[in-house]
C-alpha positions as CSV (number, residue, x, y, z in Angstrom):
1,X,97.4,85.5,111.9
2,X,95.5,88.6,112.1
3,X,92.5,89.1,109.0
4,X,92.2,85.2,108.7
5,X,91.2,83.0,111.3
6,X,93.2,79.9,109.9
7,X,94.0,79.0,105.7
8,X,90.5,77.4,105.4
9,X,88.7,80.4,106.2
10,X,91.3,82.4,103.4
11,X,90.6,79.8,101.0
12,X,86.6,79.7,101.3
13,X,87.1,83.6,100.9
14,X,88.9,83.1,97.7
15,X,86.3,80.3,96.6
16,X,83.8,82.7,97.4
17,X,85.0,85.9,95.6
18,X,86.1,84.3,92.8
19,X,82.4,82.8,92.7
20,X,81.5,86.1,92.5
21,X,83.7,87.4,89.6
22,X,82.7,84.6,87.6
23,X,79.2,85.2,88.0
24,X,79.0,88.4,87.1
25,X,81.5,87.6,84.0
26,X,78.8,85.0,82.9
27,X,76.0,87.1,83.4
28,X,74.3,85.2,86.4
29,X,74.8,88.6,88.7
30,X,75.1,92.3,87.7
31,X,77.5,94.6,88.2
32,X,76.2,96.7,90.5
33,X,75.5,93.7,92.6
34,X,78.7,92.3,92.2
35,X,80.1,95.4,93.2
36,X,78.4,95.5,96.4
37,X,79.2,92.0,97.7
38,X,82.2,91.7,96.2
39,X,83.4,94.7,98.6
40,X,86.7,95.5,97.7
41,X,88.0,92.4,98.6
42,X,91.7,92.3,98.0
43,X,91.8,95.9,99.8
44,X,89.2,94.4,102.5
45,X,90.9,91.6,103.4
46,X,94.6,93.4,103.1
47,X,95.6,90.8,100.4
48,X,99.1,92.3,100.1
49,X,99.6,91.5,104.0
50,X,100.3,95.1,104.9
51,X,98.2,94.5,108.3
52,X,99.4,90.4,108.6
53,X,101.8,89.0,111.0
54,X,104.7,86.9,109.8
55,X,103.0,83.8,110.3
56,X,99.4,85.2,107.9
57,X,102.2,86.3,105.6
58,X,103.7,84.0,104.8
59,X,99.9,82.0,103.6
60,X,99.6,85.0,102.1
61,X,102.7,83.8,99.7
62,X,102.0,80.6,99.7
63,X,98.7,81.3,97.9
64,X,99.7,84.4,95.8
65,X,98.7,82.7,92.5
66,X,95.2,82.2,93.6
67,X,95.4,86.4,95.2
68,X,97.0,87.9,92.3
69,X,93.8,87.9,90.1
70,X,92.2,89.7,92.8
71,X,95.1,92.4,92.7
72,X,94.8,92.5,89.1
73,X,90.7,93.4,89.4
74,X,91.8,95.9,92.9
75,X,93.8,97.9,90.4
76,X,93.0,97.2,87.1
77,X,89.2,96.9,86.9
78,X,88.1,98.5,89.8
79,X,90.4,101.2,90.9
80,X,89.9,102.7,86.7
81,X,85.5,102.9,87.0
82,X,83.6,105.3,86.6
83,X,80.1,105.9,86.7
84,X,78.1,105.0,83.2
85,X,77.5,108.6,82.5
86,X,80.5,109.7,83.5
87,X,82.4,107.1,81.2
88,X,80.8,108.8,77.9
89,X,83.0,112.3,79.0
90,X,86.1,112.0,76.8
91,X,88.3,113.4,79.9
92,X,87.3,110.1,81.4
93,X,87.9,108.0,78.6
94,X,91.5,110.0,78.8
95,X,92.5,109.1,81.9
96,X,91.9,105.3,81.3
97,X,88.3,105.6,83.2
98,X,85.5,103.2,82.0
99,X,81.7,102.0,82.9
100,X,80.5,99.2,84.5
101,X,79.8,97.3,80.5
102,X,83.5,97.6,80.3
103,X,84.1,96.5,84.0
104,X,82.2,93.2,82.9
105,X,84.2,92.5,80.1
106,X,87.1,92.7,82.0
107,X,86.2,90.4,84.2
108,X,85.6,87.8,82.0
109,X,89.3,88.2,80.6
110,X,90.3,87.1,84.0
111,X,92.1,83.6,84.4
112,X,91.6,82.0,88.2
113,X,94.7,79.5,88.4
114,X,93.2,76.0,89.0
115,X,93.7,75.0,93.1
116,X,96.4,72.1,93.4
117,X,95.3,68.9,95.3
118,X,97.0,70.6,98.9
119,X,94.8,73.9,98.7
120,X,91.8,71.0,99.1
């Protein structure tokens, strides 16, 4: 292992982020503070296993349903906003760049796969 202390801890991290998105998709948390303790996460915690050992890689896989919709917000949500004002510009709107209202309905588009009896 090298980010993750054992699976539990990577699983309560997953719990706990995906907490996070759905909260903000809901309502119950803006984005802004979404944004701050959400942190990055998949990049955070090197989700893709660029920094892991054989051993956390291979969790890594064996959990990839319950990591890919934090790739999918990485790249697809996060990694396109903008600031509010900035989102207005139409060279932003161009380039596939978008506010934090848009952000939020993004989130709520995405699915977290139910957790199977052995991820308990």
């Amino acid at each position: 292992m090298t980010i993750f202390e054992s699976e539990e801890q990577l699983l309560a991290e997953l719990e706990r982020h995906d907490d996070l998105v759905r909260k903000c998709a809901a309502g119950r948390m803006s984005f802004e503070d979404f944004s701050e303790q959400y942190n990055d996460f998949y990049a955070f915690y090197a989700l893709d296993g660029h920094e892991s050992d054989p051993e956390e890689r291979a969790l890594l896989a064996k959990y990839e349903a319950r990591i890919q919709p934090h790739e999918f917000i990485a790249y697809e949500i996060l990694g396109r906003i903008c600031s509010d004002a900035d989102s207005e510009l139409e060279s932003y709107k161009m380039a596939g760049r978008f506010g934090s209202q848009e952000a939020v309905q993004r989130l709520k588009q995405v699915q977290f796969p139910r957790p199977s009896p052995a991820d308990a």
